[in-house]
Structure formats: C-alpha cells, structure tokens
C-alpha positions in Angstrom: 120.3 125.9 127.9 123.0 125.9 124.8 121.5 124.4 122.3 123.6 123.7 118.8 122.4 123.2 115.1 124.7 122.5 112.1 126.6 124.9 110.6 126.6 123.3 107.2 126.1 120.3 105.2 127.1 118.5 102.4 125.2 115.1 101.3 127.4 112.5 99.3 126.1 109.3 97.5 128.0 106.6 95.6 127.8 105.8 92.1 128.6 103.0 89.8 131.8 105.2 87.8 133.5 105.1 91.3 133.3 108.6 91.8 131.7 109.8 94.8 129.2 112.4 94.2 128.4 116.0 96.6 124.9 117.6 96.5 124.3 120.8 97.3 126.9 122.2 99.7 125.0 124.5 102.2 126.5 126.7 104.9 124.3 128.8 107.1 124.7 132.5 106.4 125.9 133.3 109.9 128.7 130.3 109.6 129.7 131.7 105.8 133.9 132.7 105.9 134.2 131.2 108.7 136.2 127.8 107.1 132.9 125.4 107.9 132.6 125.2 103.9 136.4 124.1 103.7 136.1 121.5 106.7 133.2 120.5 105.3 135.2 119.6 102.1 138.3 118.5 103.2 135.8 115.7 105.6 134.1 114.4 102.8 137.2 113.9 100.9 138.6 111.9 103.8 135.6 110.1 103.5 135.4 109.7 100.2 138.9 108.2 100.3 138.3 105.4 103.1 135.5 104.2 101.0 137.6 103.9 97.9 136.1 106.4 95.6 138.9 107.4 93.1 137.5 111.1 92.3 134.8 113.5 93.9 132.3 114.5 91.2 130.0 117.6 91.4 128.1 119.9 89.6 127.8 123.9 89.8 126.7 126.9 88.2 129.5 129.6 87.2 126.5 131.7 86.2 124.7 131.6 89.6 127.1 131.2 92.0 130.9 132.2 90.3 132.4 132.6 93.7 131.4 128.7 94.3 132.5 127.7 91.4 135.9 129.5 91.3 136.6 128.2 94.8 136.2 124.7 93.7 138.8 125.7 91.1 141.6 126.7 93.7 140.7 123.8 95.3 142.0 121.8 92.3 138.3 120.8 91.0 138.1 120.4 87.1 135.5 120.5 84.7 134.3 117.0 83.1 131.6 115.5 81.5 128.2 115.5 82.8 126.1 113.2 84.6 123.4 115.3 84.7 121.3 118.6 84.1 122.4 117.6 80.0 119.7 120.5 79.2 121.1 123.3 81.4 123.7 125.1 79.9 124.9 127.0 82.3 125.3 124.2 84.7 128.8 122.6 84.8 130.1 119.5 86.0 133.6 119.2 87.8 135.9 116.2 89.8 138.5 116.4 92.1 140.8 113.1 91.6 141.4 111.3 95.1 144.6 109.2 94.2 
C-alpha cells in the first residue's frame, strides 16, 4: 500500500497590522531542492492575498540559517522592524509586500 506524508509545511496566522505572518518553514530533508519550499511559498502568498493581508511578515536568522535567509532575499523579502525575539540579536525580521 502507497502511503503519502507531507513534504513540507509552513503555518501562517493573522495579525492585527494586517500582515500575515509564516512560522517556521520546514521541508523534509529528502524533499530539500526539490522546489516543495518554493510552492510552499508561492501557496501561502496566494493565500495570504485572498484573505487580504497587504504584506507577509517573517522572522529568520542570517546567523543560523544564511542560505534561508538569502533566499528570502531573492525572493524580494526585506528586512523590517520586529515583532518579536526584541532580545535576540541575531534574529531578523523581514516582509514581503502583497499589493
């Protein structure tokens, strides 16, 4: 029997500046290059859209995960204030505008 489990996920919630915010984008190791991350992007921001969030708002760590972080670049992702994690330095927060 062919039985499937997710490749990846990527958990959204609301909140009150209109921005929709992403936790932790995980893809499985064996799914990684693949374009499952992308998808999983370019999905929530199709989402994000319909429900009438103007901008996607995240936070990452250049320090920890660089290749995340420059990858949100190219993907036109730019860093803002933060929301959160005030304390950790090397924590960043970035939004992608949805107009």
């Amino acid at each position: 029997m062919w039985r499937a489990s997710p490749s990846g996920s990527w958990p959204c919630a609301g909140s009150r500046t209109g921005a929709a915010k992403g936790k932790r984008l995980y893809v499985r190791r064996s799914a990684r290059g693949s374009g499952v991350a992308r998808r999983l992007v370019e999905d929530l921001l199709s989402v994000a859209r319909a429900l009438g969030f103007r901008s996607l708002y995240i936070e990452t760590s250049p320090q920890n995960v660089g290749t995340a972080y420059e990858w949100y670049r190219r993907l036109g992702f730019r860093e803002t204030t933060k929301l959160g994690f005030a304390d950790l330095d090397h924590v960043v927060a970035m939004e992608l505008p949805l107009g």
